[in-house]
PDB file of N, CA, C and O in Angstrom:
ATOM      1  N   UNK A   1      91.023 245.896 -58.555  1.00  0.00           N
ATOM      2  CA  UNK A   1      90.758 247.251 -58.993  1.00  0.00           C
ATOM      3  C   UNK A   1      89.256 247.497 -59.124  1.00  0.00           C
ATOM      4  O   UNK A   1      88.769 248.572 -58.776  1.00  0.00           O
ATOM      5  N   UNK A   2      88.669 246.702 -59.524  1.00  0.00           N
ATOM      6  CA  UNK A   2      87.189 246.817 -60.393  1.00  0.00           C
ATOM      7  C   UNK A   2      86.084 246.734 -58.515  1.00  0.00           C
ATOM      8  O   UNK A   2      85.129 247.422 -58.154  1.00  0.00           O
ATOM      9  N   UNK A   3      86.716 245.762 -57.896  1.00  0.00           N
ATOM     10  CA  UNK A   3      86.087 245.550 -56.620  1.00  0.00           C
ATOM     11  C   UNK A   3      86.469 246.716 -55.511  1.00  0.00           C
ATOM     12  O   UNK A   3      85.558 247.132 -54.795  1.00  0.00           O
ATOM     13  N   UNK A   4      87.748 247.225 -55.364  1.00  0.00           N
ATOM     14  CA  UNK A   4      88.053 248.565 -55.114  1.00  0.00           C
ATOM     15  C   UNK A   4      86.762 249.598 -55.063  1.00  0.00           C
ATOM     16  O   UNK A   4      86.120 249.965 -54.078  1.00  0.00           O
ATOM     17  N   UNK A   5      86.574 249.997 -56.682  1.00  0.00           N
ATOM     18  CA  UNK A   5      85.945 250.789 -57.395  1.00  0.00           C
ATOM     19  C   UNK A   5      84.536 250.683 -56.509  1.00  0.00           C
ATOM     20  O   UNK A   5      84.022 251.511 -55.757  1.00  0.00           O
ATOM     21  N   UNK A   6      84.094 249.285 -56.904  1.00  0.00           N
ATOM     22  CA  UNK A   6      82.542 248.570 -56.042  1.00  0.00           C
ATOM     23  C   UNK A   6      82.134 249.004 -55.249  1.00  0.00           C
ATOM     24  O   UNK A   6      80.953 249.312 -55.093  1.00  0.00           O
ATOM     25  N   UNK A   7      83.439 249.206 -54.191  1.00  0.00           N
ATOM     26  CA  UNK A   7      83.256 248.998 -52.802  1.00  0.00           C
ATOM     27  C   UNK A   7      82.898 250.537 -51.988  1.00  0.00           C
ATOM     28  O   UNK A   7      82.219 250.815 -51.000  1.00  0.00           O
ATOM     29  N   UNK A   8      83.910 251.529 -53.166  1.00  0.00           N
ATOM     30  CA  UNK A   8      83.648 253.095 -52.655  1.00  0.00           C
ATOM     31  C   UNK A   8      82.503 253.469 -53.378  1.00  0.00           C
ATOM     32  O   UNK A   8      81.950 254.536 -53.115  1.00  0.00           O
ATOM     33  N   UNK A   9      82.110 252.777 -54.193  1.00  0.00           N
ATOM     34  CA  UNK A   9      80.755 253.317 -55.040  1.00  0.00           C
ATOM     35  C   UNK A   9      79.925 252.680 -53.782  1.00  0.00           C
ATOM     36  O   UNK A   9      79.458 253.694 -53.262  1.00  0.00           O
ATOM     37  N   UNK A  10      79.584 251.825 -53.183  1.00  0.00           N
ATOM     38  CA  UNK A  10      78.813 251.383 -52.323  1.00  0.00           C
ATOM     39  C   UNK A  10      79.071 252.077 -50.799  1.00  0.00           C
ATOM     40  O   UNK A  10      78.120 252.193 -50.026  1.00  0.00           O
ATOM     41  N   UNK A  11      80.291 252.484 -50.465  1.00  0.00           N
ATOM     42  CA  UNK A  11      80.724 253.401 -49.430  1.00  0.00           C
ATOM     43  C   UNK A  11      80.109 254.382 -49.561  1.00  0.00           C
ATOM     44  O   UNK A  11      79.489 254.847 -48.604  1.00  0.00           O
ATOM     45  N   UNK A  12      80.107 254.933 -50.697  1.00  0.00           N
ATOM     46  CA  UNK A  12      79.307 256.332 -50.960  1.00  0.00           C
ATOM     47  C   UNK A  12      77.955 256.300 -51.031  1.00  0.00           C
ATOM     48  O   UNK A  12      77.310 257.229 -50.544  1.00  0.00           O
ATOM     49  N   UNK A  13      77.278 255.144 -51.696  1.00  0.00           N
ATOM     50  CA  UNK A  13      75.865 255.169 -51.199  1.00  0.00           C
ATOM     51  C   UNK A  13      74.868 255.087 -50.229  1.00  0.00           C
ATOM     52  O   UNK A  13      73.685 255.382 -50.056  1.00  0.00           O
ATOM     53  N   UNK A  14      76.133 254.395 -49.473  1.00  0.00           N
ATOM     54  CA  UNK A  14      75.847 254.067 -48.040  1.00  0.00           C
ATOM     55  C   UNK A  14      75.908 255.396 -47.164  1.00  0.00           C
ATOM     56  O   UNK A  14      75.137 255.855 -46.321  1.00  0.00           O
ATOM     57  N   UNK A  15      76.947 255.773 -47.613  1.00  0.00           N
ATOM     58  CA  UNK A  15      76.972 257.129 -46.257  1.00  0.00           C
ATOM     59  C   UNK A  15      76.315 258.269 -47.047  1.00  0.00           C
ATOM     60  O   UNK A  15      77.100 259.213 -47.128  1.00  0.00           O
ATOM     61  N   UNK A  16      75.321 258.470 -47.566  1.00  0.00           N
ATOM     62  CA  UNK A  16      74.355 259.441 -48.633  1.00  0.00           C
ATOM     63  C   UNK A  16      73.174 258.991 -48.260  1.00  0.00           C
ATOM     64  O   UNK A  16      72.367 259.915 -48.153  1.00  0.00           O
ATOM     65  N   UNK A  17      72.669 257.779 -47.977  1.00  0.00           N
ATOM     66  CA  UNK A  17      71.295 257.775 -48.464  1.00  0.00           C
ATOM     67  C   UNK A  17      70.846 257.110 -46.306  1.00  0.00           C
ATOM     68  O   UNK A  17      71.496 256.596 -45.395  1.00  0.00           O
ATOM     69  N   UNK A  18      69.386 257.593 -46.522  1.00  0.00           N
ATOM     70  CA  UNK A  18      69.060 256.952 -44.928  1.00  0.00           C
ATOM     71  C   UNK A  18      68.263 255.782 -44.972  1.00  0.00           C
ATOM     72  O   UNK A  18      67.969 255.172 -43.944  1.00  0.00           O
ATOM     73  N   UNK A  19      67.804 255.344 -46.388  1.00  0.00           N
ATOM     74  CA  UNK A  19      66.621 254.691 -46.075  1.00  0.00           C
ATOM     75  C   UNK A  19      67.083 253.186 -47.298  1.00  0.00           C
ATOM     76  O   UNK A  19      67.727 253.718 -48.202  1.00  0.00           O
ATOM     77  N   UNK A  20      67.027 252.398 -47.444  1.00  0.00           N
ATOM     78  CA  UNK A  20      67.324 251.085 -48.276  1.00  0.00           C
ATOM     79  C   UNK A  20      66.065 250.938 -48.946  1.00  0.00           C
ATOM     80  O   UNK A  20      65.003 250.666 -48.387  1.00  0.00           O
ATOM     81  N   UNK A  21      66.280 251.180 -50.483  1.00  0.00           N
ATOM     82  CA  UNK A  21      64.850 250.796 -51.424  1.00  0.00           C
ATOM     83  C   UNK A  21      64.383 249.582 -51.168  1.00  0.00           C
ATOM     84  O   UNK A  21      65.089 248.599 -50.941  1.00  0.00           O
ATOM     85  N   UNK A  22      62.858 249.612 -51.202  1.00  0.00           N
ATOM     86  CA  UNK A  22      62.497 247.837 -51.075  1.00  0.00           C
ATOM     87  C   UNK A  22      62.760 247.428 -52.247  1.00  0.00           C
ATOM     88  O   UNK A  22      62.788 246.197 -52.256  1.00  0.00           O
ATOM     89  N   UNK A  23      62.962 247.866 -53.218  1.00  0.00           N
ATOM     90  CA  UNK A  23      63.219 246.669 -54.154  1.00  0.00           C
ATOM     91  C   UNK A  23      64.868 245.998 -54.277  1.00  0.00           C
ATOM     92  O   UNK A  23      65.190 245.008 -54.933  1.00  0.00           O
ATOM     93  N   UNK A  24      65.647 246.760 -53.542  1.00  0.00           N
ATOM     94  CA  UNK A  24      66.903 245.985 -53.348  1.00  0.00           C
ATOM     95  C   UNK A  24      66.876 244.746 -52.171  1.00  0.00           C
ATOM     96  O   UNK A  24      67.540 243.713 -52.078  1.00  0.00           O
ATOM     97  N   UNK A  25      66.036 245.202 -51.503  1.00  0.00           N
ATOM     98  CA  UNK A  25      65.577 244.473 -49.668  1.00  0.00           C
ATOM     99  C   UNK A  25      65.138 242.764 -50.500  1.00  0.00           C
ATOM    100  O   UNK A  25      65.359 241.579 -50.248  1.00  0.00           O
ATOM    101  N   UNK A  26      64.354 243.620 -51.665  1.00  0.00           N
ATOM    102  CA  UNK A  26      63.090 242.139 -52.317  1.00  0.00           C
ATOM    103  C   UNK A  26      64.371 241.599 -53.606  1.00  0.00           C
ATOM    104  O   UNK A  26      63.941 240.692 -54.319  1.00  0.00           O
ATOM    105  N   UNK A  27      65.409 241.932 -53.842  1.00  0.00           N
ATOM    106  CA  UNK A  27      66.039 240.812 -54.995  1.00  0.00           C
ATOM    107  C   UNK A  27      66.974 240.375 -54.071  1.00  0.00           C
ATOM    108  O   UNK A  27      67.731 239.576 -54.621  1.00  0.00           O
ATOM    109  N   UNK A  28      67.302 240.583 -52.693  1.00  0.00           N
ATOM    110  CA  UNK A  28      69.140 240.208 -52.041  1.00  0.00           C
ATOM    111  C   UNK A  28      69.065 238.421 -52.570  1.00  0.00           C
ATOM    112  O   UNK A  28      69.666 237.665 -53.333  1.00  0.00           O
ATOM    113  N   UNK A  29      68.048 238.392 -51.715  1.00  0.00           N
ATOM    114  CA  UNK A  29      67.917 236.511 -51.532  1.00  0.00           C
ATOM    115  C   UNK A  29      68.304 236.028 -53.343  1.00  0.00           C
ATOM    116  O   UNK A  29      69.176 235.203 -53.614  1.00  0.00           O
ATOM    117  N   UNK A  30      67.563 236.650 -54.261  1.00  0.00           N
ATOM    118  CA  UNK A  30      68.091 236.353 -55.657  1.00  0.00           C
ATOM    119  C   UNK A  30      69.345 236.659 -55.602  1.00  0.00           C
ATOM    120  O   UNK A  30      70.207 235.787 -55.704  1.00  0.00           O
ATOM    121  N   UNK A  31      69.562 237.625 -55.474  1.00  0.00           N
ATOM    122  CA  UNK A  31      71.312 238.033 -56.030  1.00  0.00           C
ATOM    123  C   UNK A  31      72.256 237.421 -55.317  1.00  0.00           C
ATOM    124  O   UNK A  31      73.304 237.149 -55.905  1.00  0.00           O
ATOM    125  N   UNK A  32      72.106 237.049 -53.846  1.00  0.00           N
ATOM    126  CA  UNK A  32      73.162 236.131 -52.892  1.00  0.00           C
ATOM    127  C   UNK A  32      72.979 234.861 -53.817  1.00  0.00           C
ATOM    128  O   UNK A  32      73.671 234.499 -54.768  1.00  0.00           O
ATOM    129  N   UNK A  33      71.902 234.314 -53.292  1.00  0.00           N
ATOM    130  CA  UNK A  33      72.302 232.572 -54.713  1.00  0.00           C
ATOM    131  C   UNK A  33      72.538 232.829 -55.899  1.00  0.00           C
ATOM    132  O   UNK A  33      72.508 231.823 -56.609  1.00  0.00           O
ATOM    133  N   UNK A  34      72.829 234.038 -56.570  1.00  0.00           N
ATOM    134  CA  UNK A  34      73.675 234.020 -57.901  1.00  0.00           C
ATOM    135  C   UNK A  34      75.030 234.038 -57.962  1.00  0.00           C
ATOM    136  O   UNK A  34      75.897 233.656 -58.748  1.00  0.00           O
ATOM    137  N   UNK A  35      74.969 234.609 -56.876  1.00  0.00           N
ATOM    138  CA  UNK A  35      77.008 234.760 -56.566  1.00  0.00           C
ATOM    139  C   UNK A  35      77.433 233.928 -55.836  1.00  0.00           C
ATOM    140  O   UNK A  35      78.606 233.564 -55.917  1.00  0.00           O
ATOM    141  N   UNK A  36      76.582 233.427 -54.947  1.00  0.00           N
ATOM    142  CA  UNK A  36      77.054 231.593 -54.503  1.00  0.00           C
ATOM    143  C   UNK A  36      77.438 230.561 -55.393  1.00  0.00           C
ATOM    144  O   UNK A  36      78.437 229.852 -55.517  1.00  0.00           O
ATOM    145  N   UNK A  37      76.243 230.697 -56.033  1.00  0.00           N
ATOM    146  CA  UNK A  37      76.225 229.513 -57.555  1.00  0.00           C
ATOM    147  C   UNK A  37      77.266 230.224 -58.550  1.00  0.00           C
ATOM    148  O   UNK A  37      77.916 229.414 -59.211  1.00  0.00           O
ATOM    149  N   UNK A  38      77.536 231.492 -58.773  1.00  0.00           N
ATOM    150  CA  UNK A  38      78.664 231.111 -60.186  1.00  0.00           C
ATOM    151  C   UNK A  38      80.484 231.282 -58.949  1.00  0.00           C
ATOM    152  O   UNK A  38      81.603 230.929 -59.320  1.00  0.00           O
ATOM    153  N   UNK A  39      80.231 231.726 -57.961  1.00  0.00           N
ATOM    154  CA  UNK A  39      81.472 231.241 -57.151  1.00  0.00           C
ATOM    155  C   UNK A  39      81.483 229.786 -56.880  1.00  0.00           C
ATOM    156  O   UNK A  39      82.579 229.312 -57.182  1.00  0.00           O
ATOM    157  N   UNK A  40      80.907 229.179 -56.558  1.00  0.00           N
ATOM    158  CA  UNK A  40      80.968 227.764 -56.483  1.00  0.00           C
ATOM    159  C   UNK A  40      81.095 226.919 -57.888  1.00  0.00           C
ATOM    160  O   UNK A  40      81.716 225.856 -57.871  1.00  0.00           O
ATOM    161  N   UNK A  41      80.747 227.202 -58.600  1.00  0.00           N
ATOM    162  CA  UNK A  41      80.920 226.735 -59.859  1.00  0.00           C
ATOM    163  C   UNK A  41      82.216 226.595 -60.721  1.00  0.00           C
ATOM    164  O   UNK A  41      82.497 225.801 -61.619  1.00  0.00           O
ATOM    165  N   UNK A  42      83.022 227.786 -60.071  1.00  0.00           N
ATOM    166  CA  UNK A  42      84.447 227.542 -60.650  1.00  0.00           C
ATOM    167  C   UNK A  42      85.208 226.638 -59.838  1.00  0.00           C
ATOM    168  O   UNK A  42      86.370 226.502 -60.223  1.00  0.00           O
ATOM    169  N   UNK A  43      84.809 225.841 -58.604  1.00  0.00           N
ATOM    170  CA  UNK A  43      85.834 225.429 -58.407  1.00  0.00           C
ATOM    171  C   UNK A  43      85.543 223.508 -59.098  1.00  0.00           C
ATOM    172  O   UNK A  43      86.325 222.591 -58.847  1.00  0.00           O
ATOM    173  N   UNK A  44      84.156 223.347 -60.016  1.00  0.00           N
ATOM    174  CA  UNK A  44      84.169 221.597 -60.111  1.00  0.00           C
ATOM    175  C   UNK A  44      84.665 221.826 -61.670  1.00  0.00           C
ATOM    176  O   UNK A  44      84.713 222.637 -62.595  1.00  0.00           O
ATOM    177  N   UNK A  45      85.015 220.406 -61.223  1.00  0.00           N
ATOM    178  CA  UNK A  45      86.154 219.649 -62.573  1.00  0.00           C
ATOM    179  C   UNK A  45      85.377 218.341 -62.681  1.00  0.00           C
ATOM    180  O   UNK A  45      84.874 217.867 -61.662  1.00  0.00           O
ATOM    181  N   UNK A  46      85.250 217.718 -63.887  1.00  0.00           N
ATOM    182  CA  UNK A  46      85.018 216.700 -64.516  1.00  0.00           C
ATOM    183  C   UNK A  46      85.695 215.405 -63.579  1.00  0.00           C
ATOM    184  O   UNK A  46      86.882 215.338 -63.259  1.00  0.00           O
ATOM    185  N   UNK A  47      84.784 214.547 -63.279  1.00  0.00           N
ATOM    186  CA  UNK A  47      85.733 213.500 -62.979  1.00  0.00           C
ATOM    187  C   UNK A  47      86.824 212.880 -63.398  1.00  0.00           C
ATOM    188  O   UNK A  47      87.141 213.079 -64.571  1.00  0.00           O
ATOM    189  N   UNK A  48      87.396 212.274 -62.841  1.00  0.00           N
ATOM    190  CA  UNK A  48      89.137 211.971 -63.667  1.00  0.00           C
ATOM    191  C   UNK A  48      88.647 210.700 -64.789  1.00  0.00           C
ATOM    192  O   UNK A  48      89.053 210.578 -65.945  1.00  0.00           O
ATOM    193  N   UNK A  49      87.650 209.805 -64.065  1.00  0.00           N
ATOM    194  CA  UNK A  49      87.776 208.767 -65.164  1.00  0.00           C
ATOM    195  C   UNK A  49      86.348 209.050 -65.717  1.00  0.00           C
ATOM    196  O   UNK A  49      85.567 208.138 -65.447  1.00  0.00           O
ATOM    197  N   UNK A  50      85.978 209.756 -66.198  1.00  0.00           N
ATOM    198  CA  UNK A  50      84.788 210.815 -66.958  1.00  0.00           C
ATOM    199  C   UNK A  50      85.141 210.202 -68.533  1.00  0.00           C
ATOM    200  O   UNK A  50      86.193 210.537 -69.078  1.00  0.00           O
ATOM    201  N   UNK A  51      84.240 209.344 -69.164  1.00  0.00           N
ATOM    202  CA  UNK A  51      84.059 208.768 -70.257  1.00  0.00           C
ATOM    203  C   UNK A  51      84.692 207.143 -70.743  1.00  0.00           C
ATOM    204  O   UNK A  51      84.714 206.636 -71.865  1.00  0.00           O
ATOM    205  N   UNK A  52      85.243 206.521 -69.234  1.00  0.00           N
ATOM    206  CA  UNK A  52      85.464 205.539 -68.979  1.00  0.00           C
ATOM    207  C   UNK A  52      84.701 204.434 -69.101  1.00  0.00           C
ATOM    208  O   UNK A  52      83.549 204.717 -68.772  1.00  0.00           O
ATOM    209  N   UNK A  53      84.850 202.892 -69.539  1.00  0.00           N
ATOM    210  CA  UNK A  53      83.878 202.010 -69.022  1.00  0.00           C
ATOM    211  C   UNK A  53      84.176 201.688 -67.632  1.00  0.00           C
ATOM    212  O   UNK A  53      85.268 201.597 -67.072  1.00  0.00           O
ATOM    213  N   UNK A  54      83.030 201.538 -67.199  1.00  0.00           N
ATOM    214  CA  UNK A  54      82.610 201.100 -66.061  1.00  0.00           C
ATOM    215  C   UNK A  54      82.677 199.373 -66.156  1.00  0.00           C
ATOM    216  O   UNK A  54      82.256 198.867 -67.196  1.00  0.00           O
ATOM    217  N   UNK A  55      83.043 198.752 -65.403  1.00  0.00           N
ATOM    218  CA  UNK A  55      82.361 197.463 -65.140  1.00  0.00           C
ATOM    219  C   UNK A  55      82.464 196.944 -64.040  1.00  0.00           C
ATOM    220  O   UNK A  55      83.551 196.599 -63.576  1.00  0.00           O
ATOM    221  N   UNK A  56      81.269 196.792 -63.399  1.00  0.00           N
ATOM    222  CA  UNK A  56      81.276 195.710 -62.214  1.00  0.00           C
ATOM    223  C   UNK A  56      82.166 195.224 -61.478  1.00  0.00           C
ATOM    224  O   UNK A  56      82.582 194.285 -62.157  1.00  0.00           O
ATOM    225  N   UNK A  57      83.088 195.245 -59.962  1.00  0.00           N
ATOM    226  CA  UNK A  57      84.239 194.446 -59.745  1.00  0.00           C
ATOM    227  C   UNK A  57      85.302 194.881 -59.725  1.00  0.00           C
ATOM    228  O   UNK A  57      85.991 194.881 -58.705  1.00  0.00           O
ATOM    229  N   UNK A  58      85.770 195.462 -61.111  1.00  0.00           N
ATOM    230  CA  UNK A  58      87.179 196.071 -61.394  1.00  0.00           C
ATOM    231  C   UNK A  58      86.995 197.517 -60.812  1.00  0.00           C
ATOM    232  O   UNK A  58      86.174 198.422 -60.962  1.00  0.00           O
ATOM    233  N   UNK A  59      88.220 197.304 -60.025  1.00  0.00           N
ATOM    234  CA  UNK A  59      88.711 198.196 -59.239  1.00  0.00           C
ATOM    235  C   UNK A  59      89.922 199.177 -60.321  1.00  0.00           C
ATOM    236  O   UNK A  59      90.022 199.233 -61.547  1.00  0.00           O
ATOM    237  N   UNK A  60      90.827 199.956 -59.047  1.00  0.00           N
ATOM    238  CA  UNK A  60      91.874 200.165 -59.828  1.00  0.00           C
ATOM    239  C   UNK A  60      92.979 199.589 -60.043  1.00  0.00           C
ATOM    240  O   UNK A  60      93.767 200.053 -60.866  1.00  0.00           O
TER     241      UNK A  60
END
């Protein structure tokens, strides 16, 4: 719903305006690695044996 919403708000700016502000041109590169990094971020999990001893040798 909310991305819906996004998408015609951006449809509409798009078909309104002729020219792209530079200051949106000058943050993309910021704003793409922000939404890379917190999309990628939901998918890691803690390792399984995460607070385990370790020792030398022993396997599973």
């Amino acid at each position: 719903m909310i991305s819906a919403a996004a998408a015609g708000g951006l449809f509409t700016w798009y078909a309104l305006t002729d020219e792209v502000p530079s200051q949106f041109v000058d943050a993309a590169p910021y704003v793409t690695t922000l939404l890379v990094l917190a999309l990628s971020a939901q998918r890691l999990r803690m390792p399984k044996a995460n607070g385990m001893l370790y020792r030398k040798g022993q396997g599973k």
